[in-house]
N, C-alpha and C positions, 0 to 999 in steps of 0.2 A: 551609299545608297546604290542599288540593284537595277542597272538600266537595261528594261528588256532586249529593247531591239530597235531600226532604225526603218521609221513607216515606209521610206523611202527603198529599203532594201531588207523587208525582215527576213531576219535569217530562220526560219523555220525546223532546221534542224537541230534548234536549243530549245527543251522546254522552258518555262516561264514557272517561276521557284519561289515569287513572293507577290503579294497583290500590289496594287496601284500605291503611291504614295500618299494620292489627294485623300483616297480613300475612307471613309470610317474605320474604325474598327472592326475586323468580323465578329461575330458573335462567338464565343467559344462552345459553345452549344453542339452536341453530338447530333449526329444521326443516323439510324441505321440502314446502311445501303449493299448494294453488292457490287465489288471491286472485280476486276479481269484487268491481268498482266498481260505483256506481250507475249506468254507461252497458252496464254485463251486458260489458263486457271482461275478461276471465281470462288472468292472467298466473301463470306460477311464480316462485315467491321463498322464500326463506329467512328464516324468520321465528322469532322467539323471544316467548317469555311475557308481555315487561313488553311489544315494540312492539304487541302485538294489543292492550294499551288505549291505545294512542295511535293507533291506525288509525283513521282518521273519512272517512265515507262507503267504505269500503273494509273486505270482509269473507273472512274464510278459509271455501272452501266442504271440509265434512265429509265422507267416507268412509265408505261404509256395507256391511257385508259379508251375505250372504241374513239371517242369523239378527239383525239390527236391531242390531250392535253399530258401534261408529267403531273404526276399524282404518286402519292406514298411520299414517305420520309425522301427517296431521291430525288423527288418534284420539290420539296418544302428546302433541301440544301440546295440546288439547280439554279433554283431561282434566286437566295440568296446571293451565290456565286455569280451571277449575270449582274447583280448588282454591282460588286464589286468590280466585275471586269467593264464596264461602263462608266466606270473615274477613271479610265487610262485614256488621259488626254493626249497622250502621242500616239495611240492608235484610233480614236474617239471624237476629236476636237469638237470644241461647244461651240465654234465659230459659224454651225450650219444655222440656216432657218427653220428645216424639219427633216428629222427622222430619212423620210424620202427624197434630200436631197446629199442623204451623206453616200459619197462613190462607193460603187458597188467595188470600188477592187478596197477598200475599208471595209463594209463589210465581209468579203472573203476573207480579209486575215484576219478577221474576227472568228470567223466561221471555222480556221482551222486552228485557230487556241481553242474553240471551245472544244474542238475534236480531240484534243491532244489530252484533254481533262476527263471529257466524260464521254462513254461508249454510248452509240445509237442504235438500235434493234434496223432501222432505215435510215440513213442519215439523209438520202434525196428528201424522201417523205417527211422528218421530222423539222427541214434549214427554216421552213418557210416561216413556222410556230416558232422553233429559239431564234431567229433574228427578229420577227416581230416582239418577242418578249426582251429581247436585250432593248431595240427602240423603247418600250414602255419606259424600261430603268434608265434609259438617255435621259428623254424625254425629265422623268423628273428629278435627275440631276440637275441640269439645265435649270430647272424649275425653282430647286431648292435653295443654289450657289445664288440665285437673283434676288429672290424672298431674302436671303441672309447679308446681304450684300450690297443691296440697290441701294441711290441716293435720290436726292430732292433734282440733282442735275445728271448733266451727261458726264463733263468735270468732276463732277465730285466724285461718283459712279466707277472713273477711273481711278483715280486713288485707292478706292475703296478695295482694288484689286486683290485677293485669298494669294496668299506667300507661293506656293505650288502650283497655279494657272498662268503659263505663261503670257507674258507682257501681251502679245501680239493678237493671239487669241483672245484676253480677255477683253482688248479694245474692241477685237469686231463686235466682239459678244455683245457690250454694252452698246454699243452704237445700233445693234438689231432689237435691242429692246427698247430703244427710245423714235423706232418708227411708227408711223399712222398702222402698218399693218400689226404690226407685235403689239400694240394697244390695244386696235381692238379685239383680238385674238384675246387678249386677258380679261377685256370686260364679257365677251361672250363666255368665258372657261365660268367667270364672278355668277353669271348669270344660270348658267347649266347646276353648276351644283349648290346654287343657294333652290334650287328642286327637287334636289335630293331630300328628301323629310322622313326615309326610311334607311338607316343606316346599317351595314351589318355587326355583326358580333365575335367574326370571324378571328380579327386583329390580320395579322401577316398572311392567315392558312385560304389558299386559293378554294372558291368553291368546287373545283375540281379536285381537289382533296377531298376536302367536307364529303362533296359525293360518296369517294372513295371508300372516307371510314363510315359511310351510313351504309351502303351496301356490306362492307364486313363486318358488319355491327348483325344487320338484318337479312343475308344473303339474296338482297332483291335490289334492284337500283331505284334508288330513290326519284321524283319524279319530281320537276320542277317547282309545283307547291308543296310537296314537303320539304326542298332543299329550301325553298323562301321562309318556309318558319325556322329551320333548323337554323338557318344563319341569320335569324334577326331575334334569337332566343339565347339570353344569359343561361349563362352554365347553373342559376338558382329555379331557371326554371320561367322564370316574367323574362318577356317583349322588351326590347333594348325603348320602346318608346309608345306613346296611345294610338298611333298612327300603325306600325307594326300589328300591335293585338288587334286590332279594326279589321284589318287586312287579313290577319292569321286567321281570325272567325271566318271569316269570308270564304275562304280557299277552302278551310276544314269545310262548311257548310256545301259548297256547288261540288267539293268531291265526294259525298255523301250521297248527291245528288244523282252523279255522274254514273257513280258504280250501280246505282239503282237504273238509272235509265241509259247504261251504255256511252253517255256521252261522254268528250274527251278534254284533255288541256283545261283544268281550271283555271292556270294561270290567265288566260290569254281570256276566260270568260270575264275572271274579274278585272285584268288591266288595261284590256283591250288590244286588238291586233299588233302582232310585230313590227316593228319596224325596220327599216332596209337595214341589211350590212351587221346586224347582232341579233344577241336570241339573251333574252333575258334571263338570267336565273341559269345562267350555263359555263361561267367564263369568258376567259378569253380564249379566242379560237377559231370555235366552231361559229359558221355561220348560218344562216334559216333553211337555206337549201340543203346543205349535207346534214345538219343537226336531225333537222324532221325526216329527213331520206334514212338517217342511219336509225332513227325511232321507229320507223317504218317496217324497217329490214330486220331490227331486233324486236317489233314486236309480232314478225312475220315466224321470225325464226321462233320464239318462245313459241307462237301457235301452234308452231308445227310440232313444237316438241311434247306441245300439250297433247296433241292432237295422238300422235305414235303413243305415248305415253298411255292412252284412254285405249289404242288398238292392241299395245301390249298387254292390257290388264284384261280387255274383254280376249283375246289370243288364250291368257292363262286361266282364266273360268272356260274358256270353252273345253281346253286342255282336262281341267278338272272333272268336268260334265261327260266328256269324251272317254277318261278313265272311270266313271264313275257306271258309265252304262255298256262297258265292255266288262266291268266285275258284272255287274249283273245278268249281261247277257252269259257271261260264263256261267254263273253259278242257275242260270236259268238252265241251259246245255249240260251242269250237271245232275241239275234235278230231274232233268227229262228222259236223261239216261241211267240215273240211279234207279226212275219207275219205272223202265222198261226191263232193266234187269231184273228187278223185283217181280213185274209180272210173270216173267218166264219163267223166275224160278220158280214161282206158285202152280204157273203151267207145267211146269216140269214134276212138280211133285203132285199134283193132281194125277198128272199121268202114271207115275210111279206107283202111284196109291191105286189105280186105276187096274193097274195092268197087275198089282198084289193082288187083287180083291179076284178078279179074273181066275188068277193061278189055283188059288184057295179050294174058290167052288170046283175045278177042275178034279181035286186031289178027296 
């Protein structure tokens, strides 16, 4: 077995060449990303979950859509990947009580395996989103090792211990889950999504995907109630449930509405105001204030481009209008001088005939 490295002292100058032992399986499932070596050459390839830890010196570069999520096939392997690296119980350990209390020098040598793996267009700008998304896959590891594991006691619970989680760790573990506070923590989590009543459709694929392929599907970014039908609509076409299709009418209807009378956010007509700290129908990520700012600013910027766009086409009929009454005014300057030639010559030959007739009687 392939022992990375020692939390106490990782040596960072070895990359990391196989996943987690505790680990699943990864899925051997391809995807198509774009790869940069240490000489900055980007190649496309096809790449799956276990070769990204045997890639050395050679990293998958990321996908980033306005609102700081990873989107496209890089996003859909990223995230797999985060999963995996969140079973490395010696860099990892399940022995915290949350996310937020595991030490920030644990997260930086998270922070620099994931660098070693995959490129960031920003890495300042991108830590804050892949560390919170590596916490999510903590989070239900944690979750899952319990669910599959737990017993009727604290005793039993230990026994019960998974062959690969070491002794020490899994005793605190279990010991945090049989406090007043990790109890009620699980009946409130029983309680929150026994409210769930509308499910999506997605499976694994992040709404921030979904987004992704609806704008390259239709070159316009999809707006939050079309992303709510899109991801609660089976691939046949019917609402994952009667509660969905309820809903779906609703959103169709008040945006039907909206485009007639200007007004904005169906969503928020039909579900009712946001709530702190998330934006529904968006991910994970973005939050109400930069979400609606960057709505704001991109539907400032489309304005404007509508706007130039309307100035360039009246620019190019004026243009048109412009040429159209300088032929005329030419061909008016050459009819006015073709007349006047024509007069004088008539004056010229009157005279001619004039000054013949003259000569005539003379003789």
């Amino acid at each position: 077995m392939i022992r990375y490295y020692h939390i106490r002292g990782i040596d960072m100058s070895e990359d990391l060449i196989a996943p987690p032992p505790i680990g699943p399986e990864l899925a051997s499932g391809k995807w198509r990303v774009r790869v940069i070596d240490g000489d900055a050459r980007i190649t496309e390839e096809r790449i799956s979950g276990k070769e990204v830890w045997s890639m050395l010196n050679r990293r998958v570069m990321i996908d980033f859509n306005r609102n700081g999520q990873a989107i496209k096939d890089s996003g859909g392997l990223f995230g797999s990947w985060l999963g995996s690296l969140s079973n490395d119980l010696n860099l990892l350990p399940i022995n915290y009580t949350d996310w937020r209390k595991v030490s920030n020098y644990r997260k930086e040598m998270a922070w620099k395996v994931i660098q070693k793996k995959f490129w960031f267009d920003d890495p300042k700008k991108r830590k804050k989103y892949v560390l919170s998304t590596l916490g999510c896959r903590y989070r239900a590891l944690k979750q899952r090792l319990w669910e599959a594991h737990r017993r009727n006691t604290i005793q039993e619970s230990f026994k019960a211990r998974p062959g690969l989680v070491p002794e020490d760790q899994w005793k605190e573990f279990v010991e945090i889950q049989f406090t007043d506070r990790a109890k009620k923590m699980r009946e409130r989590n029983i309680k929150i999504r026994s409210k769930l009543k509308i499910p999506h459709a997605l499976g694994k694929k992040s709404l921030a995907r979904k987004a992704d392929d609806m704008e390259e599907e239709t070159g316009t970014e999809p707006n939050r109630a079309e992303l709510f039908i899109a991801s609660r609509t089976r691939s046949d076409g019917s609402f994952v449930c009667d509660e969905a299709r309820i809903y779906g009418d609703k959103l169709k209807q008040v945006t039907t509405e909206n485009i007639q009378s200007e007004a904005h956010d169906a969503l928020e007509q039909v579900f009712g105001p946001e709530k702190p700290g998330r934006v529904r129908c968006a991910g994970r990520g973005p939050t109400p204030s930069k979400y609606f700012s960057n709505k704001e600013c991109t539907s400032s910027t489309a304005e404007m481009i509508h706007i130039k766009s309307q100035m360039k086409g009246f620019a190019d009929k004026l243009d048109v209008v412009a040429n159209a009454l300088y032929a005329l005014i030419e061909s008016r300057k050459q009819e006015h001088f073709q007349a006047i030639a024509r007069d004088e010559n008539t004056k010229l030959k009157t005279n001619l005939y004039q000054s013949s007739s003259i000569n005539s009687d003379q003789f």
